[in-house]
C-alpha positions in Angstrom: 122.2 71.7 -32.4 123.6 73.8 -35.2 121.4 76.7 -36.2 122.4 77.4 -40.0 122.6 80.5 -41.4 121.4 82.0 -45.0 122.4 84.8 -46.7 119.9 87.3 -47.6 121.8 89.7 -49.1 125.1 90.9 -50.8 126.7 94.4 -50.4 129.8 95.9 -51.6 130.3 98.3 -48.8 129.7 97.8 -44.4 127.3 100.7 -44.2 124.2 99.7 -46.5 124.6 96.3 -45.0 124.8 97.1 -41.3 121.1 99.1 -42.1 119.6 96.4 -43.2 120.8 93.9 -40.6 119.3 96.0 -38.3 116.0 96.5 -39.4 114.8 92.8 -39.2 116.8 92.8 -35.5 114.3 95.5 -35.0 111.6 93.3 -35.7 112.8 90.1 -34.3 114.3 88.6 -36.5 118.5 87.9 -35.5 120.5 89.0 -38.3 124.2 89.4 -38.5 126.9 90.3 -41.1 129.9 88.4 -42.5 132.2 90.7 -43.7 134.4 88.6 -46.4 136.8 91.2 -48.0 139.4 89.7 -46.4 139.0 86.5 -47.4 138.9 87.4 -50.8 141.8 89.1 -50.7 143.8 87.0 -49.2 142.7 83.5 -50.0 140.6 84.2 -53.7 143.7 86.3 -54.6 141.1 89.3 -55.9 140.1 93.0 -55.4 137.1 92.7 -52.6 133.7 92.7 -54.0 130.5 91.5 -52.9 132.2 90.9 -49.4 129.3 91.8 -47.4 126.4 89.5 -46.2 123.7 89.7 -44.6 122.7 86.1 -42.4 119.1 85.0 -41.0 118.4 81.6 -39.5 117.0 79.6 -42.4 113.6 79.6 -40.8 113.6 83.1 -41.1 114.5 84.3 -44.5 110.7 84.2 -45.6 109.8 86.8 -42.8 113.1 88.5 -43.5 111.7 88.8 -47.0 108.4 89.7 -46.0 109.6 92.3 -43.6 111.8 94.0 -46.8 109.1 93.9 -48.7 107.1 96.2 -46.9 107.7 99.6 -47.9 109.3 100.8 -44.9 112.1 97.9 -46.3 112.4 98.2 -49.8 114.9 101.1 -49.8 117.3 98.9 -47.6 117.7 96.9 -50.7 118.6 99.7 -52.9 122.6 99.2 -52.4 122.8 95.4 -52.5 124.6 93.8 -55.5 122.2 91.7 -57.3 121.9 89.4 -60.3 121.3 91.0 -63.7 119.2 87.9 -64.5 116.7 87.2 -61.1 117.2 90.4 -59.3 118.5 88.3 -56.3 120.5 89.9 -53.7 121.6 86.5 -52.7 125.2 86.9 -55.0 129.1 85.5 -54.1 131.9 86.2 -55.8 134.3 85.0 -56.6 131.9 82.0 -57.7 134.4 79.6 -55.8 133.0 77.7 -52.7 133.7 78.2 -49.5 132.6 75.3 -47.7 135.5 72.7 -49.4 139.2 73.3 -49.9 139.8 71.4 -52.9 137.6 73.1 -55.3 138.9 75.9 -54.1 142.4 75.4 -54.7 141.7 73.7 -57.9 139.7 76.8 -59.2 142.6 79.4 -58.0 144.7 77.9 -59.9 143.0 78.0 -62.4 142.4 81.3 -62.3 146.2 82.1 -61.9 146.9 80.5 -64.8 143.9 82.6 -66.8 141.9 79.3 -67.8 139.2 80.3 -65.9 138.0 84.1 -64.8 136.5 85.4 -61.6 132.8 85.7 -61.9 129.4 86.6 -59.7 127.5 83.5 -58.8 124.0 83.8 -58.2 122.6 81.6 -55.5 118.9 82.3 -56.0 119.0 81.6 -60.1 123.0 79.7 -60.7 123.3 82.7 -63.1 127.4 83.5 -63.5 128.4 86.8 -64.8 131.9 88.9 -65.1 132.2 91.7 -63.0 132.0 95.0 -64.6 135.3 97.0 -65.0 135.7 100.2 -62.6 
């Protein structure tokens, strides 16, 4: 049986995100980080952001929430890229899947050829936006 994995948060850097995967652990709850900088650059063609996820078993992302919630939690969401619109940590980008190849492809290029831009994709709310220049 396949246990699946949700992402509870999105950070731009290993540090912030490697603190709060270890505060549910702490607590009992098995969290773990994909780190998909590489994949972006690589495959998605673009500068890493938003590389960083934290994962909880689904059954476990309303006690992950709960446990963030508490004030001994809160500030462990301070660094995590969320969605102008909801306030959901729960962001991708580039908004391209990941789980079919096709899309993918079809959306790179796409994006080569400038007809459509790399964006944020908000999986709490479907919100899109453009990243910010830096």
């Amino acid at each position: 049986m396949t246990r699946t994995k949700t992402k509870v948060a999105t950070f731009d850097r290993p540090i912030p995100a490697e603190g709060l995967a270890s505060f549910p652990n702490r607590h009992g709850v098995e969290a773990s980080i994909q780190d998909e900088r590489k994949l972006q650059r690589f495959w998605f063609w673009t500068a890493p952001r938003a590389g960083i996820h934290v994962l909880v078993q689904a059954g476990q992302v309303p006690r992950t929430y709960d446990l963030l919630g508490a004030p001994s939690g809160k500030s462990l969401l301070k660094d995590a890229v969320r969605c102008p619109f909801c306030g959901s940590p729960r962001v991708s980008y580039p908004a391209m899947t990941r789980k079919n190849l096709l899309p993918t492809i079809a959306a790179q290029v796409m994006s080569a050829l400038r007809l459509m831009g790399r964006e944020y994709y908000c999986e709490g709310c479907q919100y899109t936006w453009e990243p910010v220049s830096s």
